[in-house]
C-alpha positions in Angstrom: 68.4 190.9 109.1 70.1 193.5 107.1 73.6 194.4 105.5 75.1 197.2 107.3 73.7 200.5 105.8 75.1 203.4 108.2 77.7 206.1 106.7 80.9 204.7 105.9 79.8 201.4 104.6 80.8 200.2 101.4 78.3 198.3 99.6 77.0 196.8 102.9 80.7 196.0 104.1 82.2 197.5 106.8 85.4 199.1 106.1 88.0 200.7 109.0 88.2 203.8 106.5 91.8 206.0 106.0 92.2 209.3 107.8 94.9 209.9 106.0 93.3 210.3 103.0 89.9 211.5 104.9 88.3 208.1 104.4 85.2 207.7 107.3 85.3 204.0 108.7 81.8 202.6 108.7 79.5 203.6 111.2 78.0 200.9 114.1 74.8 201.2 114.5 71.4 200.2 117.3 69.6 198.8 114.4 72.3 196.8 112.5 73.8 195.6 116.1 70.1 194.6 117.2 69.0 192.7 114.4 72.5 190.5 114.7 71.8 190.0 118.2 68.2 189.1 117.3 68.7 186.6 114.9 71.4 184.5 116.8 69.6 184.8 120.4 66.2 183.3 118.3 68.1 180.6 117.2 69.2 179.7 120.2 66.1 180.2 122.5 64.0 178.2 119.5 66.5 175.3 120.0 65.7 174.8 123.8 69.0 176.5 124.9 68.8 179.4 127.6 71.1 182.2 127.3 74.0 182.7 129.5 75.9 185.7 129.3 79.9 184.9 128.5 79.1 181.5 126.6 80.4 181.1 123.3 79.4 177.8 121.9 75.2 178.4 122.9 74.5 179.1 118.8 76.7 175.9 118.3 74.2 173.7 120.5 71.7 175.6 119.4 72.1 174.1 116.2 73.2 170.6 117.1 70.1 170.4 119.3 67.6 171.5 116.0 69.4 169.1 113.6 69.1 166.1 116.2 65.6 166.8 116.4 64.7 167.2 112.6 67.0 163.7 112.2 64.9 162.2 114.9 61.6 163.8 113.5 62.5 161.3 110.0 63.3 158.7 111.9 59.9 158.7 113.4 58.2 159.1 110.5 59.8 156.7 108.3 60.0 154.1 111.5 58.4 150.9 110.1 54.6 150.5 113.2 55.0 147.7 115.6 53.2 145.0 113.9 54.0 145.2 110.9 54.4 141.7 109.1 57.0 141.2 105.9 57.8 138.4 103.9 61.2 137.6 103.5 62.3 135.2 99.9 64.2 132.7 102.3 63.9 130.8 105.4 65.3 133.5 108.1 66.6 134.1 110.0 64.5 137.2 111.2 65.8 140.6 110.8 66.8 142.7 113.1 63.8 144.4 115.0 61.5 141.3 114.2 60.8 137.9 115.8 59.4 134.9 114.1 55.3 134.0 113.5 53.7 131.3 115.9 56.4 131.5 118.4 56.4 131.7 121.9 58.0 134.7 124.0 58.3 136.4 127.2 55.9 139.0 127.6 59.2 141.2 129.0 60.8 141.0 126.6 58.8 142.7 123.9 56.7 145.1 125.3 55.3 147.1 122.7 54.4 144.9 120.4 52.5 142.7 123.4 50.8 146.6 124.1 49.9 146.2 120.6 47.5 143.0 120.9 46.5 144.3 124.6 45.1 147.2 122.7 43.2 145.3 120.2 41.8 143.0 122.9 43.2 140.4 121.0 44.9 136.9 122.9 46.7 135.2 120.3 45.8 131.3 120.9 48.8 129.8 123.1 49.7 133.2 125.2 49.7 132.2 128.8 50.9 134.7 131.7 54.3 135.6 131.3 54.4 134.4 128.2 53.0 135.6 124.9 52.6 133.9 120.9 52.7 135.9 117.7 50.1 134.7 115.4 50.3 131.9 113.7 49.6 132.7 109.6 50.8 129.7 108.3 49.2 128.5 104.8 46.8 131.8 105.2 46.5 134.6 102.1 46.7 137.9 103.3 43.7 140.0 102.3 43.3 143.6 103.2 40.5 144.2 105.8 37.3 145.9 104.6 34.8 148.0 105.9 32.0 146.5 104.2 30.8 144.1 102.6 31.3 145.6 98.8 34.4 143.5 98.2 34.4 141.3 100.8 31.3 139.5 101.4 32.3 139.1 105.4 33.0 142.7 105.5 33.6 144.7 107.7 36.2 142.8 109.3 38.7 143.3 111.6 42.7 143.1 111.1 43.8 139.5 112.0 40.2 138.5 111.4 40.6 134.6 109.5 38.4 134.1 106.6 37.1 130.2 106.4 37.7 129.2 102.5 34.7 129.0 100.4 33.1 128.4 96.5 31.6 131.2 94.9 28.0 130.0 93.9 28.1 128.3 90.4 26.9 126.1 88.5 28.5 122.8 85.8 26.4 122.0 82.3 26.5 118.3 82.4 25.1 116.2 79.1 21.9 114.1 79.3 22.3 110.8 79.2 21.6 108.7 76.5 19.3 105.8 75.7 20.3 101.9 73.7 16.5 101.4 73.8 15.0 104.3 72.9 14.8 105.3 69.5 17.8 103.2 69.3 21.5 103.7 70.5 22.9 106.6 71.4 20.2 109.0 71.6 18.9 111.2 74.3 16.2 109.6 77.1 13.5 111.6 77.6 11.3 109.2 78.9 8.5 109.5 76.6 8.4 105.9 75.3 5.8 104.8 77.6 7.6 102.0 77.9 8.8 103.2 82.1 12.3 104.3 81.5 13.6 106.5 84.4 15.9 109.0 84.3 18.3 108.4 87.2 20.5 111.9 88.5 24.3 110.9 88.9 27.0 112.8 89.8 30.1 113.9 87.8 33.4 112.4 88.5 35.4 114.2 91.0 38.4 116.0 89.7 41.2 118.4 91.2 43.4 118.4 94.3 42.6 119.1 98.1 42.3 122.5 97.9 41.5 125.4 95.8 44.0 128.1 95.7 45.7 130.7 92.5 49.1 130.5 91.7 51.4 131.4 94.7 55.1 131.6 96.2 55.3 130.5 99.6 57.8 133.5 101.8 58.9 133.2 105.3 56.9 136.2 107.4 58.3 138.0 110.5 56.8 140.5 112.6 58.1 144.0 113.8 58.5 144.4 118.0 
């Protein structure tokens, strides 16, 4: 594109000119009149539109049709994946666009999230016919799936894939036991009287609660259809 240029411009503006005082009007050009034509009708022909000779609002859709699709274009690409699991601070109810964990729907109903698991190759336990379950994570820790076994001594493992809890290999120190016949009270056996003490193993006492488990908050999840 380019201001007009021909003889009789004025500073790239057209101007009608003034015979009167023997003032030329600007020149119309090919060049000037082709490279406005060329720009609008590339405008519209990118957008999709055909051009139809005596219609005046094509550059209008034209650009009503490229601004729908760049909007839809950022909707797609900040769109939250079917699947996706949030935790909510509260007890629900789900948000829009989500249904509740370990709960029982029609297959019908949500489609793509069902084409989600059917992809996988994964049944969730309960599913039956017509009827699907969304997986039930209840009292679970999420952990992020790995690809080896690195971080994650089960790895690689697959998304959805439960972990059975587990103690890392350790050991306790535990003090000898001590002796109110040899060498007197209170000091260590070691069995070397001769007199047939024997050293019996025992156990510490148990201690603790019926799990193992950090610090944690306990949220409501929900999963995206």
């Amino acid at each position: 594109m380019h201001r007009i240029d021909t003889p009789g411009h004025a500073a790239g503006l057209f101007q009608d000119g003034n015979p009167q005082i023997g003032q030329q009007g600007t020149v119309m050009d090919a060049a000037w009149a082709n490279d406005v034509q060329e720009n609008i009708c590339t405008v519209i022909e990118d957008a999709g539109v055909g051009l139809v000779k005596g219609a005046g609002e094509q550059l209008k859709l034209a650009i009503a049709a490229m601004i729908a699709a760049a909007s839809a274009t950022v909707i797609a690409a900040t769109r939250v994946p079917v699947a996706t699991v949030i935790m909510v601070d509260g007890p629900g109810p789900a948000p829009a666009g989500y249904v509740d964990m370990d709960t029982e729907y029609l297959r019908a109903d949500y489609p793509a999230l069902v084409a989600h698991y059917d992809g996988l190759g994964r049944l969730i336990a309960g599913s039956t016919l017509a009827h699907f379950r969304t997986p039930d994570y209840q009292g679970l820790f999420a952990r992020a799936a790995s690809t080896d076994a690195t971080v994650d001594p089960d790895g690689p493992r697959d998304a959805g894939d439960t972990q059975a809890d587990a103690f890392a290999s350790h050991s306790h120190s535990v003090s000898p036991p001590v002796s109110n016949s040899e060498g007197g009270a209170g000091n260590t056996v070691t069995g070397s009287t001769g007199t047939g003490e024997v050293l019996t193993t025992y156990s510490t006492a148990t201690t603790g609660g019926t799990e193992t488990r950090p610090v944690n908050v306990a949220f409501s999840w929900f999963i995206k259809t």
